[in-house]
C-alpha positions, 0 to 999 in steps of 0.5 A, a space after each residue: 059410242 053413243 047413238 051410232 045404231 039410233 036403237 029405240 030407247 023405249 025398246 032398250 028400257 023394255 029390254 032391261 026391263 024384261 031381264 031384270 022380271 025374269 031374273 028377279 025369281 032367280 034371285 028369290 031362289 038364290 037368297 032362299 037357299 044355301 050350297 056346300 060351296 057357299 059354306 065352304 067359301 064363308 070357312 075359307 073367309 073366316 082363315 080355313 086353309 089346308 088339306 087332310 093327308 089325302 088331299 081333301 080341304 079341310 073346309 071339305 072334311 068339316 062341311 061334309 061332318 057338319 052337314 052330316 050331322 046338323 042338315 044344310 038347311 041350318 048352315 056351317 058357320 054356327 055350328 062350327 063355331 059353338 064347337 070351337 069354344 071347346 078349343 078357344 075362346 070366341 073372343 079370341 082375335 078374329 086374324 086367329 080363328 083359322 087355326 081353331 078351325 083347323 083343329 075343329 077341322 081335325 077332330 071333326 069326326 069325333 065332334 058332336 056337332 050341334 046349332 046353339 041356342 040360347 046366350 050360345 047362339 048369340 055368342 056365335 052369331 056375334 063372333 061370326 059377325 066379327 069375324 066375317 068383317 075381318 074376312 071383309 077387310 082382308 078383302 078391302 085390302 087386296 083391292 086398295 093395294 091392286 089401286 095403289 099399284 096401279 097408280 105407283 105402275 101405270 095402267 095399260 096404255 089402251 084399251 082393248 086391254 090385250 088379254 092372253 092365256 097361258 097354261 102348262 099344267 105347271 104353275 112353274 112353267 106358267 110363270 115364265 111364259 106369262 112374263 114373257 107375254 107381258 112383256 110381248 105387250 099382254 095387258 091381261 094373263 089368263 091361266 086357264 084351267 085344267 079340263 074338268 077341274 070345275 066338275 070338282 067339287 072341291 079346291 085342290 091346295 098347294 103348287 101344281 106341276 100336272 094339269 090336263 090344257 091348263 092348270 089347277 086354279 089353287 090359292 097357292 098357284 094364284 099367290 105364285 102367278 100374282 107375285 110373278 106378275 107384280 114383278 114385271 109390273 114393276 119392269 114394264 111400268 104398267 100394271 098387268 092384270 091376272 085372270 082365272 076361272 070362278 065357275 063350276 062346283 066351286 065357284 064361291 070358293 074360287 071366288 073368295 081366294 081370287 078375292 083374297 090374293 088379289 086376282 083381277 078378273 075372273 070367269 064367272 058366267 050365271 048360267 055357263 056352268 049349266 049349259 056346258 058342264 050340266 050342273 044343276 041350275 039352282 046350284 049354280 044361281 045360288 053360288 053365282 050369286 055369292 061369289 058375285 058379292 065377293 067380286 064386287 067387294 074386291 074390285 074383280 071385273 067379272 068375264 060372262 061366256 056369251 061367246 060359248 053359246 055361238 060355238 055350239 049354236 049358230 052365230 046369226 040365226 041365235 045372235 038374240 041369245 047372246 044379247 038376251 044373256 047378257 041382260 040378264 047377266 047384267 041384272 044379276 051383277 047389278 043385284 049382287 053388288 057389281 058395277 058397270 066398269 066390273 061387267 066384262 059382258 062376253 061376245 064373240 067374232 064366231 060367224 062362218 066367213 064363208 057367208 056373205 057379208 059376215 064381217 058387217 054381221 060381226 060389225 053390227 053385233 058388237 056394236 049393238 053390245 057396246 051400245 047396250 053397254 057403255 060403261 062396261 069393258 066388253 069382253 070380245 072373243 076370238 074365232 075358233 068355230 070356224 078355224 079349220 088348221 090352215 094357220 095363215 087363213 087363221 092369222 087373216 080372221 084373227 086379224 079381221 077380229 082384231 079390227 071389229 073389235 078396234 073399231 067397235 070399241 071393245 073393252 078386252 080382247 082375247 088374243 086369237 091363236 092361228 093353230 086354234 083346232 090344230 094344237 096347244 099354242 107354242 110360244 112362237 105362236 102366241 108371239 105371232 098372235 100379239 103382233 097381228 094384235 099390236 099391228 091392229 091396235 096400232 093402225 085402227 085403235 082410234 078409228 072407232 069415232 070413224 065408224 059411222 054405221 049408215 043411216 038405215 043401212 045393213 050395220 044399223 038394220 041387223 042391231 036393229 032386228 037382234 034387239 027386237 029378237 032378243 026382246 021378243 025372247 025374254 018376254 017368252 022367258 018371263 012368261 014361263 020362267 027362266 028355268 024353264 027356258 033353260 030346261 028346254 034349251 033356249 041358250 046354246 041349244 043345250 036343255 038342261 032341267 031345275 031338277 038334274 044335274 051335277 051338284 044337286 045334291 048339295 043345295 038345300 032351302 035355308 031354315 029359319 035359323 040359317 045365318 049368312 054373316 056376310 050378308 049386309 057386309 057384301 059388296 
């Protein structure tokens, strides 16, 4: 796809150059402070599973105890372990910390909880050590066994991969509808999640069965889903990846069991959380970063939110900021260890129809970001703002989208519902979804080499007028900070400040004692 819109290089350079100066104090802040989900997320690595009789996790009951006690700033994982010695030796095989850690899990209330010091502290530090390259391997393993399956399977005949949601609330009423997706021809299922489950600040445990538009995202529903997945794998000869959402107060734990059971892609946008769910934004930067290096060390290709900022700002008069997100989306994964191939950058078919011209915009849009990245399975996304309940108006732009997406080359494509806005899709409405997709891909899925954008023409003109636009935005952003763009609504039109927000409370300045054993060990 190289060169169809002849973008200036130097002005692409410049572009890239501008995300990663105003990126780059995010990630200062992101090394220099911890959250209650990171150290959530390091417990659930080191084997901590379960919940209490209430349902709290026990990575939840023990992190709160902690933090109670010792503050933060010092972090989880060395006081929990000087506690364990109590119960087991730390030379004890590292595969066994898990039920040590239950048991300290426990008695957590009764425990006085301390940070070592001395020959205690090297002891701690060298079982966390250990430990954590363990948590590592587990990963590596995962991500070995999702290659060998592929080459055993085969891999999905095309590209757009044809991505699907499914989610009843109940994980046993997923199942079989995402293997009869795949079998429809779904490349990618993606069990969406229950409304509101990312302003938990905790992981349920356990199988559903009772969800709100979706399903619980639990350790044990991504083991089930996985399972049934690799089965119709197996029947299709073709390797059908597992989709679900790490983002939220909890992302680098999702993270980390997405990791763990072998999920392929997941949602893990750096500033989503922010603008649509008003989390506190250094929370979320610091727990996108973590959870980043987790995906970059178990191969998950990463989906970023583009496409939401354009169902709540307009398509064309902010297409800059799409383009300006995801530079920046692209130096954070680069610094937390992902690569080009792991990148599923979002954008999306969101233009009204009604404008003159809006097919050429959405043409120019989504080939200015394939061009700015070419190596990255772009994550295209259907129209939903402006689908009104006519079904077979409905069906025409998805099927419009279906084609911008063939001709530009798009790496994963959303499949688009004609009873977006009207109801929770049935299953005969996702088969007729698939057709129109599988129509598409068929008769236009090769003609992206056919497309050649007239020399100085309308295509060529608006990549060219979005790219200096978005420039021209992030030097406003590293001139005052992006923080500071995001506090007075740069993205989505949505002001969302450094000091409010959901989750706040669990962020603190690490110490000068505070050990992250993963760090040098992730990606």
């Amino acid at each position: 796809m190289a060169g169809k819109l002849d973008l200036d290089p130097e002005l692409v350079a410049r572009a890239r150059a501008l995300a990663a100066e105003a990126g780059r104090p995010v990630v200062d802040l992101a090394r220099t402070h911890t959250t209650v989900s990171v150290e959530r997320a390091m417990l659930r690595l080191f084997g901590l599973t379960g919940a209490d009789a209430d349902g709290t996790p026990w990575v939840n009951r023990l992190t709160d105890e902690v933090t109670a006690q010792t503050g933060l700033a010092h972090g989880v994982v060395l006081p929990v372990l000087h506690a364990l010695r109590r119960f087991q030796p730390l030379s004890a095989p590292a595969a066994g910390f898990g039920g040590g850690l239950r048991v300290v899990a426990e008695k957590a209330a009764s425990i006085d909880f301390t940070f070592p010091a001395g020959r205690d502290l090297v002891t701690a530090r060298n079982a966390a050590g250990r430990v954590a390259r363990h948590a590592v391997k587990r990963l590596d393993a995962a991500r070995a066994t999702r290659e060998k399956l592929i080459r055993r399977y085969g891999d999905a005949p095309r590209r757009p991969w044809i991505y699907l949601i499914v989610a009843t609330g109940d994980i046993h009423e997923d199942i079989p509808q995402a293997v009869a997706a795949a079998r429809a021809g779904a490349d990618v299922i993606a069990v969406i999640r229950s409304t509101g489950q990312s302003l938990l600040d905790y992981v349920p445990e356990g199988a559903t069965r009772e969800g709100f538009a979706g399903t619980y995202a639990t350790q044990e529903n991504f083991r089930l889903m996985r399972a049934a997945l690799d089965g119709v794998s197996k029947d299709l000869g073709r390797y059908v990846r597992l989709t679900n959402y790490a983002s939220g107060l909890c992302m680098p734990e999702i993270a980390a069991l997405a990791g763990l059971e072998r999920l392929d892609m997941m949602l893990n946008d750096s500033m989503y959380g922010i603008l649509f769910r008003d989390i506190n934004p250094v929370r979320t930067f610091v727990d996108q970063r973590f959870s980043r290096q987790i995906h970059a060390r178990a191969g998950i290709i990463i989906n970023t939110g583009e496409d939401n900022y354009l169902t709540t700002a307009d398509a064309v008069d902010e297409a800059h900021t799409v383009t300006v997100s995801q530079l920046l989306n692209e130096y954070f994964a680069h610094e937390a260890g992902l690569g080009d191939a792991q990148l599923g950058l979002g954008h999306a078919f969101e233009i009204d129809p009604d404008l003159p011209d809006s097919l050429r915009l959405e043409t120019a849009h989504a080939l200015l970001a394939r061009e700015l990245f070419p190596d990255a399975p772009l994550k295209w996304m259907p129209p939903t703002k402006h689908m009104t309940g006519d079904v077979f108006r409905g069906n025409l732009l998805d099927g419009m989208f279906n084609l911008v997406g063939a001709l530009t080359g798009q790496g994963i494509l959303l499949v688009g519902m004609m009873t977006e806005a009207v109801v929770t899709p049935w299953l005969s409405d996702r088969d007729t979804a698939l057709r129109n997709v599988r129509y598409v891909l068929s008769a236009a899925g090769d003609m992206a080499e056919d497309l050649v954008p007239a020399p100085g023409g309308f295509v060529q003109r608006r990549a060219h007028t979005v790219l200096g636009e978005a420039v021209t935005l992030l030097e406003r952003i590293v001139d005052e900070s992006l923080l500071t763009a995001i506090g007075r609504g740069t993205f989505g039109i949505m002001k969302r400040p450094p000091d409010r927000g959901r989750g706040l409370s669990g962020v603190a300045a690490i110490s000068d004692s505070y050990h992250n054993p993963f760090e040098g060990l992730l990606p």
